[in-house]
C-alpha positions in Angstrom: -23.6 -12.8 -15.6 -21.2 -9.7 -14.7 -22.4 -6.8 -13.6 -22.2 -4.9 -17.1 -24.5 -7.6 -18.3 -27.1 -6.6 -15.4 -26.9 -3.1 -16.4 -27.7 -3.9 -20.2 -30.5 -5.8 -19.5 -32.1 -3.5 -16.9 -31.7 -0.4 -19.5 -33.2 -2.9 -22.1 -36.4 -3.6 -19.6 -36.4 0.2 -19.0 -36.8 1.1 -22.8 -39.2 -1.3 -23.6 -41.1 -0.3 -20.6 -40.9 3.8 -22.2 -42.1 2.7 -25.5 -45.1 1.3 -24.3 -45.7 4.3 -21.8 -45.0 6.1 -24.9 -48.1 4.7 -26.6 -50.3 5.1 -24.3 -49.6 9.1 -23.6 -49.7 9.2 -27.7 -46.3 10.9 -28.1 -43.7 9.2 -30.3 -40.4 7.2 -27.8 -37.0 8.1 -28.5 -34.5 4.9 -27.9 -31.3 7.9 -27.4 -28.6 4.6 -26.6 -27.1 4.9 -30.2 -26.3 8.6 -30.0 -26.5 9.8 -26.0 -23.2 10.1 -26.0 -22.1 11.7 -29.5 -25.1 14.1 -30.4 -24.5 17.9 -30.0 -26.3 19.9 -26.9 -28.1 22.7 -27.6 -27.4 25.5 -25.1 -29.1 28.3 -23.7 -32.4 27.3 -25.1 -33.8 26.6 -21.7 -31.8 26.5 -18.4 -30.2 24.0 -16.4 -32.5 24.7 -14.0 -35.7 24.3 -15.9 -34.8 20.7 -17.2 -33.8 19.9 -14.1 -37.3 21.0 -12.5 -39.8 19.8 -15.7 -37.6 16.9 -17.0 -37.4 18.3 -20.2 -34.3 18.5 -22.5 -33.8 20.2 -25.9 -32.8 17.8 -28.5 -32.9 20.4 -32.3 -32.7 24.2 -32.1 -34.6 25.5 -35.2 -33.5 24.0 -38.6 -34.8 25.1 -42.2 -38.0 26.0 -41.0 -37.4 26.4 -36.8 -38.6 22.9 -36.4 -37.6 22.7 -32.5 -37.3 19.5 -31.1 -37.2 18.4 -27.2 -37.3 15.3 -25.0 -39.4 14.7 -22.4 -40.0 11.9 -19.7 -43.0 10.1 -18.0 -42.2 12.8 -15.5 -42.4 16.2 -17.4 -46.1 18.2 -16.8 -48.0 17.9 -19.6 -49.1 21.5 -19.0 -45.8 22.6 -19.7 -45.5 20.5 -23.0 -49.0 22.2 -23.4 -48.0 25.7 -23.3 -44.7 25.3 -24.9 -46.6 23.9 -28.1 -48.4 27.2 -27.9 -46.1 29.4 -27.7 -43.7 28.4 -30.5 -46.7 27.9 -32.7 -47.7 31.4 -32.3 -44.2 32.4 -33.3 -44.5 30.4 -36.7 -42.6 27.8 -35.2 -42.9 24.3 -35.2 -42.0 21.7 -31.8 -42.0 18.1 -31.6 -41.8 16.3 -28.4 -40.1 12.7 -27.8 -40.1 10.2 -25.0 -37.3 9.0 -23.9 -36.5 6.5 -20.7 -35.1 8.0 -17.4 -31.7 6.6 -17.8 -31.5 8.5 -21.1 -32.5 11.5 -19.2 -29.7 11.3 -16.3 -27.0 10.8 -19.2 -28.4 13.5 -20.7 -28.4 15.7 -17.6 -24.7 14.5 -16.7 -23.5 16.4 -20.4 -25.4 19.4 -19.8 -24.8 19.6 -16.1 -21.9 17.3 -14.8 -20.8 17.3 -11.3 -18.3 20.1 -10.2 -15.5 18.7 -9.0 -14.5 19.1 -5.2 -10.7 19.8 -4.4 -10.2 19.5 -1.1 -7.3 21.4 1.3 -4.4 18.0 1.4 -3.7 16.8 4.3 -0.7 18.6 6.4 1.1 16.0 8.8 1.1 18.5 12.0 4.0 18.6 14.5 4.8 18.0 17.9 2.0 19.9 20.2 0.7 21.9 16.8 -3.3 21.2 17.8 -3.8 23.8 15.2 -3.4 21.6 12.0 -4.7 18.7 13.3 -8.0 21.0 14.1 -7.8 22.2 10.0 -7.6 18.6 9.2 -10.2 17.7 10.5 -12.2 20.9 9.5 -11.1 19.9 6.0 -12.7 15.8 6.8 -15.8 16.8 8.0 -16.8 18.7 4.5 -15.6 16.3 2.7 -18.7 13.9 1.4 -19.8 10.5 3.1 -18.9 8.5 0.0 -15.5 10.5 -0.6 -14.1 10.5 2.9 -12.8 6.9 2.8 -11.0 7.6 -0.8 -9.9 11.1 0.1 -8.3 9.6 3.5 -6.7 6.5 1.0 -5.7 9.2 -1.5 -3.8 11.5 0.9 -2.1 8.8 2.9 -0.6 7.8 -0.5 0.1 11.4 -1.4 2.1 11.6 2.0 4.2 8.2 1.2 2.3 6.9 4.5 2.5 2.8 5.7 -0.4 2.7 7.0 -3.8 4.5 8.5 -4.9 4.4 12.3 -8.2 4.6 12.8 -8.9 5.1 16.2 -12.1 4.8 18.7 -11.4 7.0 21.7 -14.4 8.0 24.5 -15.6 11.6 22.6 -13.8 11.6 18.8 -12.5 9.2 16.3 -8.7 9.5 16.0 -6.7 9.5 12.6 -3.4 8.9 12.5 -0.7 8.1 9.7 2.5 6.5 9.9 4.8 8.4 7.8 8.9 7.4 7.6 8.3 4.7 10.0 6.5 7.8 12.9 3.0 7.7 13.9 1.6 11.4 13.4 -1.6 12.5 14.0 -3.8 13.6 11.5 -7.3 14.7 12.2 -9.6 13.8 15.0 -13.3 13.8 13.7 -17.1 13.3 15.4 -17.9 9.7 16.7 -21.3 9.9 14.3 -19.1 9.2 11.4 -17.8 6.2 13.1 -20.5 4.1 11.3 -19.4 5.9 8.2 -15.6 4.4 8.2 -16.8 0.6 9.2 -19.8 0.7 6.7 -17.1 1.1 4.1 -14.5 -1.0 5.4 -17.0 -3.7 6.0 -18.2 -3.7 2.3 -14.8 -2.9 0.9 -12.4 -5.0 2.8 -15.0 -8.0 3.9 -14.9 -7.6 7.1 -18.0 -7.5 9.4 -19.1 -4.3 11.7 -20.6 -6.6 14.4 -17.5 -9.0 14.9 -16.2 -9.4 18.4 -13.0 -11.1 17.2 -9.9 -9.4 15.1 -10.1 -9.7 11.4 -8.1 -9.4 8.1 -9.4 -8.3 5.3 -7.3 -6.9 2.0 -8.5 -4.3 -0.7 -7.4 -2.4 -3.9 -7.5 1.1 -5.3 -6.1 2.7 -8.6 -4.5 5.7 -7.3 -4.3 8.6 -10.5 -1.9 11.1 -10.4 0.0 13.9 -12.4 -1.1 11.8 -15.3 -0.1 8.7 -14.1 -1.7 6.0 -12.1 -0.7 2.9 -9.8 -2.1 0.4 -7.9 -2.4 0.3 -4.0 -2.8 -2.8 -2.1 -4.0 -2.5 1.2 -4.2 -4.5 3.9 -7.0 -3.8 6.4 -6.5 -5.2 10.1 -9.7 -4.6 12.7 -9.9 -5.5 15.9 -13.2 -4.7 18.5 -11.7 -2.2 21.9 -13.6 -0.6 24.3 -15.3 2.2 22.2 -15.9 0.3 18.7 -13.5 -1.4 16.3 -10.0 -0.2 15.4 -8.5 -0.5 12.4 -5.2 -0.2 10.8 -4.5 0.0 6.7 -1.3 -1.0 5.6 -0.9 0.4 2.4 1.9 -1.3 -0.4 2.3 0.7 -3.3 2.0 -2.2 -6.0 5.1 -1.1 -8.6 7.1 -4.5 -9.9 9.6 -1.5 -11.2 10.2 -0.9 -7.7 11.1 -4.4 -6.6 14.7 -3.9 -7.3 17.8 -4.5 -5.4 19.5 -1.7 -7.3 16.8 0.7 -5.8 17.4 -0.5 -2.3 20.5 1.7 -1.5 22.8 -1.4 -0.6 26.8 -1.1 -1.3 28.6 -2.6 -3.6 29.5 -5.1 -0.7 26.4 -5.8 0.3 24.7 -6.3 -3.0 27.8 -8.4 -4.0 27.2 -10.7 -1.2 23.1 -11.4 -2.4 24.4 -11.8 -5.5 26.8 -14.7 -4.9 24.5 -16.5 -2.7 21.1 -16.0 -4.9 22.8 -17.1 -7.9 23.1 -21.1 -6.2 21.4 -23.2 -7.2 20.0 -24.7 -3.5 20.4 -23.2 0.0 18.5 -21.1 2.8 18.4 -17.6 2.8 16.8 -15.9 6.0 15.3 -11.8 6.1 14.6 -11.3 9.9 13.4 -7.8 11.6 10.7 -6.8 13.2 7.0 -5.7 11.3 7.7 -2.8 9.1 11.5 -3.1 8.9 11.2 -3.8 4.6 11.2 -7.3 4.9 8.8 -7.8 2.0 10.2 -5.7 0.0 13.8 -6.9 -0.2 12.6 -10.7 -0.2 10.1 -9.4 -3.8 13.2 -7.6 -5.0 15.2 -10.6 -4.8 12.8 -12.6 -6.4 12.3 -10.2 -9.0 16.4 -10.4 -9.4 15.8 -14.2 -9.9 12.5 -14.1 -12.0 14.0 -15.0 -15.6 12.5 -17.8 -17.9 14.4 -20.4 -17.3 13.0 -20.6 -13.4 9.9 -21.5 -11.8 9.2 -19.8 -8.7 6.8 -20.3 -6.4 5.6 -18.2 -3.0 3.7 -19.1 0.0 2.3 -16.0 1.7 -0.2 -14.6 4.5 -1.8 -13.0 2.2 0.2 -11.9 -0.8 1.5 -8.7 -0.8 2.5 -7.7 -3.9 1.3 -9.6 -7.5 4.4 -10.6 -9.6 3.9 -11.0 -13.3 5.5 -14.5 -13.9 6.1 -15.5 -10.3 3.1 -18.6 -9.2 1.7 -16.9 -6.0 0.1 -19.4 -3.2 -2.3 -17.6 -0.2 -2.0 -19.7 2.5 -4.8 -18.6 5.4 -3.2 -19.6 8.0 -6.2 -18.0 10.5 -8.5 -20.8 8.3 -6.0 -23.9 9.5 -3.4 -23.4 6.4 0.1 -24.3 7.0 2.7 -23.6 5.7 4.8 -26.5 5.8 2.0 -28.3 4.3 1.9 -25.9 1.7 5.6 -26.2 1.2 5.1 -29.8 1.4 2.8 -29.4 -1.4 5.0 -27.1 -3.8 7.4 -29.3 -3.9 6.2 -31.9 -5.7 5.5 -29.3 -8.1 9.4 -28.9 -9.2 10.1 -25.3 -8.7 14.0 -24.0 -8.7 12.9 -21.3 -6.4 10.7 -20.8 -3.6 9.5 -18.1 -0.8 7.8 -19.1 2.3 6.4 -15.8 3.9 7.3 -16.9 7.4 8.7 -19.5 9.4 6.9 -19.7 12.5 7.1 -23.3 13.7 9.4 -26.4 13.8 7.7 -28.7 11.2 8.1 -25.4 8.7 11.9 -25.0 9.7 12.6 -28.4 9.1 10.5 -28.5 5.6 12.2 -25.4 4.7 15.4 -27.1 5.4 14.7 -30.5 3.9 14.1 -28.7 0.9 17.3 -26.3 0.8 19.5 -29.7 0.9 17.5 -30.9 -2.1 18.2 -28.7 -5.0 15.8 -25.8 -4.3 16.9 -22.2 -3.4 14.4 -21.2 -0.3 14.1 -17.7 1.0 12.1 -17.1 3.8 11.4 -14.2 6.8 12.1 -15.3 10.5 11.3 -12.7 14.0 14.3 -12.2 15.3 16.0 -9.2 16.2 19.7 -9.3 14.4 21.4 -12.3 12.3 22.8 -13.8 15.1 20.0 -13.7 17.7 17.9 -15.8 14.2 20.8 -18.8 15.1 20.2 -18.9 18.3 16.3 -18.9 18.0 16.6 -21.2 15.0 18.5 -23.6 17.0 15.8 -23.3 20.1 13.5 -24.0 17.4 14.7 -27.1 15.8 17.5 -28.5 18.3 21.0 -28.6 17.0 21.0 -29.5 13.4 23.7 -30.8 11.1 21.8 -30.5 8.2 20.6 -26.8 9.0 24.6 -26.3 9.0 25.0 -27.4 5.7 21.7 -25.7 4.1 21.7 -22.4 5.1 23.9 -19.6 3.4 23.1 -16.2 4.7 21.1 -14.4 6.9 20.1 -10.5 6.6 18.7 -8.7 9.3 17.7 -4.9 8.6 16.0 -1.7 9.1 14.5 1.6 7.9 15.9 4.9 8.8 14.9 8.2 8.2 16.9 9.2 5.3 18.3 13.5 6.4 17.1 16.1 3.9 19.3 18.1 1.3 18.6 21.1 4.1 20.4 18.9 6.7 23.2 20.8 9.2 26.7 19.8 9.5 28.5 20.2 13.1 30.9 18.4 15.0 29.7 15.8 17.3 29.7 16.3 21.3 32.0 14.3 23.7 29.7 11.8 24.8 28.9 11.1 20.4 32.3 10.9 19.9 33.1 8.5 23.0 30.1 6.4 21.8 31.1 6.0 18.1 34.7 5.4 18.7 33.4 2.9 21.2 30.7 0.8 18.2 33.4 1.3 15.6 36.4 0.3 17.3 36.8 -3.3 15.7 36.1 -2.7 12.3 38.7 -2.3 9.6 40.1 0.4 8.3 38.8 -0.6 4.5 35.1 -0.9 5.9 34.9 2.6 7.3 35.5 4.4 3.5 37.5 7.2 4.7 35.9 8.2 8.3 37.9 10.3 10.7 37.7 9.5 14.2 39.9 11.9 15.2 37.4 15.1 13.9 33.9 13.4 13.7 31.3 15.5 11.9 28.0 14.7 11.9 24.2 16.4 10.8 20.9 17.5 12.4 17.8 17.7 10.4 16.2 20.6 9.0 12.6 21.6 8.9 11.6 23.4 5.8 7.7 23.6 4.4 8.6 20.7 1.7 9.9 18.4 4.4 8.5 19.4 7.8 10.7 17.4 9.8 13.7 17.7 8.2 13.8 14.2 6.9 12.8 12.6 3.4 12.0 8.7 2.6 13.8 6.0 5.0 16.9 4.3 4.0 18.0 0.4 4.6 20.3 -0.7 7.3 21.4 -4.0 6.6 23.3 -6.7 8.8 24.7 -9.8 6.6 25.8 -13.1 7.9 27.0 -15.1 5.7 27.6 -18.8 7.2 31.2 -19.5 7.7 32.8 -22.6 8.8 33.2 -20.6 12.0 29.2 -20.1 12.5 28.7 -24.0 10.9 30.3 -24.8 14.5 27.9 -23.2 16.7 24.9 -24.9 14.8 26.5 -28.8 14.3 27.0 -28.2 17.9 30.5 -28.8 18.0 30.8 -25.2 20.3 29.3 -26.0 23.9 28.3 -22.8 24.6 25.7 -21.2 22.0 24.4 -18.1 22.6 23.9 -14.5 20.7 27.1 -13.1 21.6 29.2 -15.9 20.9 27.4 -16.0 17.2 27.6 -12.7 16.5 31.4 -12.4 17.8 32.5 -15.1 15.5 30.8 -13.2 12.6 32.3 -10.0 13.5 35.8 -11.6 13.2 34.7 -12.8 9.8 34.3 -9.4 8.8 30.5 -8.6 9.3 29.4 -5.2 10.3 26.2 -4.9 12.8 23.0 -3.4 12.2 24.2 -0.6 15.0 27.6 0.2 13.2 26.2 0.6 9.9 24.3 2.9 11.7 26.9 4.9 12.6 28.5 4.5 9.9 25.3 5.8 8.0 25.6 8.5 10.2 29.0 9.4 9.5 28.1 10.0 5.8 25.1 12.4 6.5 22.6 10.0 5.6 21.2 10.1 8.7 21.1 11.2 12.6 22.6 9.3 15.2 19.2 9.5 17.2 17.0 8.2 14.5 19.7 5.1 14.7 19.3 5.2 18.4 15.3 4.9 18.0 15.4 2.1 15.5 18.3 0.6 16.3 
């Protein structure tokens, strides 16, 4: 039985329950489901106030004769029914009274007085040393009602395009913090009494447990409605017990399939080119490495979105699943509960799909299943920890010794990251000695055609500008992307037919096959004015 079903039944028990009452006090019960919601109020007869303090409600104003009629509950005084009998009959009027169930009464109440609706101040990220919004912030938290404050924090975060929510036990205050373009900023700090407040919601939202002493995952949804529209947020709620209570972090993915596109990940022609040849094979390994919160997921969904037709079965493997894709057989593999995802893999197999994600390969026996099945027919596109394409070689190769048959299944590796994209207020200038000396220097083997009309000789670049819409001078993050795709050249270093394999052998031989590293597309990103060479510096 659902929990609608509950409700029906218990509203059922409470009418029955009012009719009898209603016998025994002698006045005639009013079953008010069919109409509750439909008949017409009758205003100013009697106040708000009064039938919020007698429980009375009018029902009929007057009629052909001013027959008034009212509803009453268990709870009204029957003094009050009393009097009012009297006093309409002296006026030559008539009154009838009906008894009607308390749940009839609240829905009642909610027409004639519904809840005013709170707006709250938004949130304001604050800047570097400015105590003064993050007091106001948490002015603003504070007011805002126990069973509110969790959705107004979830709300604003979205509002904000944050990543995710710190929530922070320090000695004297809980801290709140949002990371917002890939930057923590603080938010608010509020009184340690509401502590119990945050985890008593968490713990019955998220399932996780207050008294734990041992980290925990949990996940939850919310419908997020705005200008008119709505959308669905996944979170993902990560706790873990420190010295003054649990932390927890909330990773927030804006569910949006329309999003999952390659088009909409700001790649060039090149680049996108390059997916596109080696997705469209039928078999082969593709790797996405970077570190946590470098947009992993999102380009590993939008390539499976890219690939989702009819005329494919694909299936994921994930800790946990991210985002929900209509069409696309999604397996949760819990790996803290002994799941595996090689066995999972393992599994999948057998089920004949043309496609197939594994959210992570963190062991041998996964490598080598992910492998196995890239040789076999299946296309298998999976995220590794390593720092650029090259370095994922040499950690691949640590991982599973030197391979022949990794040589001959995998096809391309992408290593990237998000930058702050500049706002429109940006400011051109030219760049100082020691920039100049530095760019020349991480540009100066790459080809003329890869560096679309750059002059090294006069090199202009931007600094941000604050202005109230974007406070730091920056707006959304871009994608830097490094792609390896596997030559005959980098086949050598993984048969083992090179003796010495290392990073900057690797990544040498890919350079002279043309790619471009995560720090010169920086640059080059740069260059165009799409972003600063210190934000490339700090992520980079």
């Amino acid at each position: 039985m659902d929990e609608k079903d509950i409700q029906l039944r218990r509203r059922e028990n409470e009418e029955k329950a009012t009719a009898d009452r209603a016998r025994i006090l002698g006045l005639p019960y009013l079953d008010t489901r069919e109409f509750e919601n439909e008949v017409l109020l009758v205003p100013d007869l009697i106040s708000v106030e009064q039938m919020h303090q007698d429980f009375v409600i009018p029902l009929q104003k007057g009629g052909g004769e001013e027959h008034f009629q009212f509803m009453v509950t268990s709870q009204t005084p029957r003094s009050l029914m009393d009097k009012m009998t009297q006093d309409y009959t002296n006026e030559g009027e008539k009154v009838d009274f009906f008894l009607i169930s308390g749940s009839a009464y609240k829905v009642f109440m909610l027409r004639y007085d519904p809840p005013k609706e709170v707006h709250y101040d938004d949130i304001k990220i604050a800047g570097e040393g400015d105590s003064e919004t993050i007091a106001s912030v948490s002015q603003t938290l504070a007011t805002v009602s126990t069973e509110k404050v969790f959705d107004f924090l979830i709300d604003q975060a979205d509002k904000l395009g944050a990543s995710d929510i710190h929530i922070e036990n320090m000695r004297d205050k809980i801290r709140i913090r949002m990371r917002v373009d890939g930057i923590l900023h603080p938010v608010a700090d509020i009184d340690r009494d509401r502590y119990r407040i945050f985890m008593g919601e968490l713990s019955s939202r998220a399932n996780v447990s207050m008294a734990s002493n041992d980290p925990q995952s949990g996940h939850m949804q919310k419908d997020i409605e705005r200008d008119g529209a709505s959308h669905l947020l996944n979170i993902r709620v990560e706790t873990i017990p420190t010295l003054y209570g649990q932390d927890a972090v909330l990773r927030l993915f804006n569910f949006d399939e329309s999003l999952l596109n390659l088009d909409l990940l700001g790649l060039s022609d090149e680049e996108r080119a390059e997916i596109n040849e080696v997705i469209s094979h039928p078999r082969g390994l593709v790797l996405m490495v970077g570190p946590t919160g470098s947009g992993k997921s999102t380009t590993l969904y939008s390539m499976l979105n890219a690939l989702n037709t009819t005329d494919r079965k694909i299936i994921t493997l994930e800790d946990p699943i991210e985002y929900g894709i209509t069409g696309i057989s999604q397996i949760p593999i819990n790996t803290n509960a002994g799941g595996s995802f090689a066995e999972g893999l393992r599994s999948v197999l057998r089920l004949d799909p043309d496609v197939v994600m594994v959210g992570e390969i963190r062991d041998a026996d996964t490598a080598k299943t992910a492998i196995q099945a890239s040789i076999t027919g299946h296309l298998v596109l999976s995220s590794f920890h390593a720092n650029s394409t090259a370095a994922a070689f040499s950690r691949m190769i640590d991982l599973i010794g030197v391979n022949p048959i990794f040589a001959s299944s995998i096809r391309l590796i992408m290593a990237q990251r998000l930058v702050r994209k500049l706002a429109p207020s940006k400011k051109e200038r030219s760049a100082t000695e020691a920039e100049a000396k530095y760019i020349r220097e991480a540009l100066a083997d790459v080809s003329p055609e890869k560096m679309a009309g750059v002059d090294l000789e006069d090199i202009r670049l931007f600094d941000p500008v604050a202005t109230e819409k974007d406070p730091f001078g920056y707006a959304g993050r871009t994608v830097i992307m490094e792609q390896l795709i596997v030559s005959e050249d980098i086949q050598k270093f993984i048969r083992g037919d090179v003796a010495d394999i290392n990073t900057n052998e690797i990544e040498k031989a890919a350079k002279h096959d043309g790619m471009l590293t995560l720090e010169q597309k920086g640059v080059l990103a740069a260059l165009r004015g799409e972003t600063t060479l210190e934000e490339v510096s700090r992520v980079i």
